[in-house]
Residue frames relative to the residue before (quaternion, step in Angstrom):
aa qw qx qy qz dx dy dz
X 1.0000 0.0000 0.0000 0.0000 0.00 0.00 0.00
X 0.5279 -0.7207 0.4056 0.1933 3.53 -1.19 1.06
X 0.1076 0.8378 -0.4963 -0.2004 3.87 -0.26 -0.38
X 0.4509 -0.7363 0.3962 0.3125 3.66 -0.60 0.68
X 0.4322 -0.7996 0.4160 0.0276 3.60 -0.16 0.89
X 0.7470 -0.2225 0.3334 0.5304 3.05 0.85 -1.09
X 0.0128 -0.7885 0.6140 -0.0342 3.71 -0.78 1.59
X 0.3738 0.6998 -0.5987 0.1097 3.46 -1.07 0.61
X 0.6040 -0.6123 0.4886 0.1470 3.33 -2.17 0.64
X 0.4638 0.6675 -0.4148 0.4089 3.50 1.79 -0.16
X 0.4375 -0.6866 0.5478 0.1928 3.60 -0.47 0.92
X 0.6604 0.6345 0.0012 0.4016 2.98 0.99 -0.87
X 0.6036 0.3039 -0.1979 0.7101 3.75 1.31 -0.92
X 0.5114 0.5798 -0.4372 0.4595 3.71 0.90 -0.48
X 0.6311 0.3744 -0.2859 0.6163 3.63 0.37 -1.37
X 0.7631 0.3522 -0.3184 0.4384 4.01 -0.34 0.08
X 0.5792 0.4862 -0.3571 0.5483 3.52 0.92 -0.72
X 0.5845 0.4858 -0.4456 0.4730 4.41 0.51 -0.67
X 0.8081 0.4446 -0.0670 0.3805 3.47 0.19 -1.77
X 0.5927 0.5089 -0.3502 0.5168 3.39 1.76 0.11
X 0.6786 0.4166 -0.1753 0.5790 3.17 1.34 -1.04
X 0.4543 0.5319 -0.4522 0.5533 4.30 0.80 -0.41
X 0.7075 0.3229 -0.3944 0.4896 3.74 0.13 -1.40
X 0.7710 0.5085 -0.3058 0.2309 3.55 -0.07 -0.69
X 0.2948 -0.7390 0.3803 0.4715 3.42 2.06 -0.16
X 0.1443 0.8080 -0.4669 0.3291 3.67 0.98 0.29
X 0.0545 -0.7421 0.6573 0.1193 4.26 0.26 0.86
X 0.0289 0.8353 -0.5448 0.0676 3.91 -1.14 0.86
X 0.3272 -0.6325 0.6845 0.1560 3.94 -0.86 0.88
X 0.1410 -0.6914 0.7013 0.1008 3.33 -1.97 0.68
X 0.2518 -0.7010 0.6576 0.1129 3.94 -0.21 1.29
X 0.6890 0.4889 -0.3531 0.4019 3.58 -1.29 0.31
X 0.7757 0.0157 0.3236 0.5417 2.99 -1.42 -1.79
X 0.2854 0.6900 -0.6620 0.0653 2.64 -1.32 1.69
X 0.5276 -0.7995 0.2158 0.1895 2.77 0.25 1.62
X 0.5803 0.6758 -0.0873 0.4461 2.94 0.86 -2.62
X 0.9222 0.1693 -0.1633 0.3071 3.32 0.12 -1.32
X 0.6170 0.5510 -0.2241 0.5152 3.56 1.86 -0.04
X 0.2217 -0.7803 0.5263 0.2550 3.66 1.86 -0.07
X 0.5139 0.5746 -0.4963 0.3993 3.82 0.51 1.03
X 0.5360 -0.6629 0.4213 0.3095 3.17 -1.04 0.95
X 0.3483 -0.7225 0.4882 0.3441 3.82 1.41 0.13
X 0.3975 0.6755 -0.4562 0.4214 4.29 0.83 0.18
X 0.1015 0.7782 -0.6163 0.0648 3.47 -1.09 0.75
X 0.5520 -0.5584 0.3161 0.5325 3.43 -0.69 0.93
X 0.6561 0.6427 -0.2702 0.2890 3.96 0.87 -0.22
X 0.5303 -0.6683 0.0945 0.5130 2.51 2.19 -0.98
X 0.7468 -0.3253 0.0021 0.5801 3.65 0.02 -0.49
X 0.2995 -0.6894 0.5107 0.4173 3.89 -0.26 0.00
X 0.5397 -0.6450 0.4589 0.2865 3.43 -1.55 1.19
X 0.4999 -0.4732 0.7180 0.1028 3.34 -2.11 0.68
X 0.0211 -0.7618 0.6417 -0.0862 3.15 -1.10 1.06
X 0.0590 -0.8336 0.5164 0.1869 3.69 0.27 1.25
X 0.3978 -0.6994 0.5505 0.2225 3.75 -1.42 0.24
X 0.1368 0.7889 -0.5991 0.0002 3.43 -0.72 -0.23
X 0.4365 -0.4774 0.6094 0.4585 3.55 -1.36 0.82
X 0.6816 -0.4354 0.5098 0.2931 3.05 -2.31 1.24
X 0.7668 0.4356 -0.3824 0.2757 3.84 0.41 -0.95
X 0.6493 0.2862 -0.2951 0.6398 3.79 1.09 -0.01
X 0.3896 0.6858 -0.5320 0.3081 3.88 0.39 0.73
X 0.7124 0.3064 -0.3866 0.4991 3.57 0.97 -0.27
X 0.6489 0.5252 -0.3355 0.4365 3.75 0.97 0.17
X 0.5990 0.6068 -0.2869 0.4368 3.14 1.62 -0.24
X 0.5092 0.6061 -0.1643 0.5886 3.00 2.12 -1.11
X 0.7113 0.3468 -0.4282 0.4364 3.70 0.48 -0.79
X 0.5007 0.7341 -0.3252 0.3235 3.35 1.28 -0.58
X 0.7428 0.3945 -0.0669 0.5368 3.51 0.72 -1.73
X 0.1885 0.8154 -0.4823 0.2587 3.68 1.16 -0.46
X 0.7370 0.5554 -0.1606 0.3502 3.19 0.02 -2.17
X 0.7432 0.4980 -0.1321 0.4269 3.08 0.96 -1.94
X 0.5808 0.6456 -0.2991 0.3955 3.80 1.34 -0.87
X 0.7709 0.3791 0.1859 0.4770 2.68 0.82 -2.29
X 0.0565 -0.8802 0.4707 0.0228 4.00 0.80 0.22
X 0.0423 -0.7448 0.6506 0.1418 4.25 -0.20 1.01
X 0.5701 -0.4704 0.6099 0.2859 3.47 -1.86 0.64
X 0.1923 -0.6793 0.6377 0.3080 3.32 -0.89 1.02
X 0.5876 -0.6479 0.4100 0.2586 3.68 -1.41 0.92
X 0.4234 -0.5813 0.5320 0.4469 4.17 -0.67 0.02
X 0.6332 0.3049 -0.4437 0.5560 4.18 0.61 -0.14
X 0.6536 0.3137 -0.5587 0.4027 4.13 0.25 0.37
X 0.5892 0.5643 -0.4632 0.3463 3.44 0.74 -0.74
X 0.5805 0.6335 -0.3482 0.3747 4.05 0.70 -0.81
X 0.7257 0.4861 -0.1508 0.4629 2.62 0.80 -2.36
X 0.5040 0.6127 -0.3777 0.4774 4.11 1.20 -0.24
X 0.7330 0.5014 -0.1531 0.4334 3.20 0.84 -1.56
X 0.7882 0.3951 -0.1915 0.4313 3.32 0.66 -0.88
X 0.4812 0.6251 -0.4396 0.4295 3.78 1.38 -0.26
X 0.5524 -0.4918 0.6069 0.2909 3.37 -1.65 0.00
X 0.4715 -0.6824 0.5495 0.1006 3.15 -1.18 1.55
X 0.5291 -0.7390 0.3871 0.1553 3.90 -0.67 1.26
C-alpha cells in the first residue's frame, strides 16, 4: 500500500524531495505533474500543478522525517551562521 508523503507546487522542493529520497534508497511514485513524461512545462495561468510523492506505507514515516525540513523550513540563526563560519572545515 502507497502513502502520500508529501504534496506541493514548488518546483523546487520537488527537485529536493527526489534527491532526498534517491539518497536515502527510499523507492517513490510522483501522482500529478509529470512533466518528463507529458513534455509540458506543468505551468498554468494558476500556476504550477502539485506533486504528490508515494511511498510504501512501511518507509512513510521515514520518508516524512526526511521531507520534514522541506515541509516545515527553520531560519538559520546569526549565532549558527558564525559558529558555521568559524568551525574547522572537514
Amino acid at each position: 500500500m502507497l502513502e502520500r508523503v508529501l504534496e506541493t507546487s514548488d518546483p523546487f522542493v520537488v527537485t529536493l524531495a527526489k534527491g532526498t529520497l534517491e539518497d536515502a534508497g527510499i523507492e517513490f511514485g510522483i501522482e500529478g505533474d509529470d512533466t518528463d513524461e507529458r513534455n509540458l512545462s506543468a505551468v498554468t495561468p494558476a500556476g504550477a500543478l502539485p506533486s504528490k510523492f508515494l511511498v510504501a506505507a512501511d518507509f512513510a514515516g521515514r520518508a516524512r522525517e526526511l521531507l520534514d525540513p522541506l515541509i516545515h523550513p527553520q531560519a538559520i540563526s546569526e549565532e549558527d551562521l558564525s559558529a558555521e563560519a568559524e568551525s574547522p572545515e572537514a
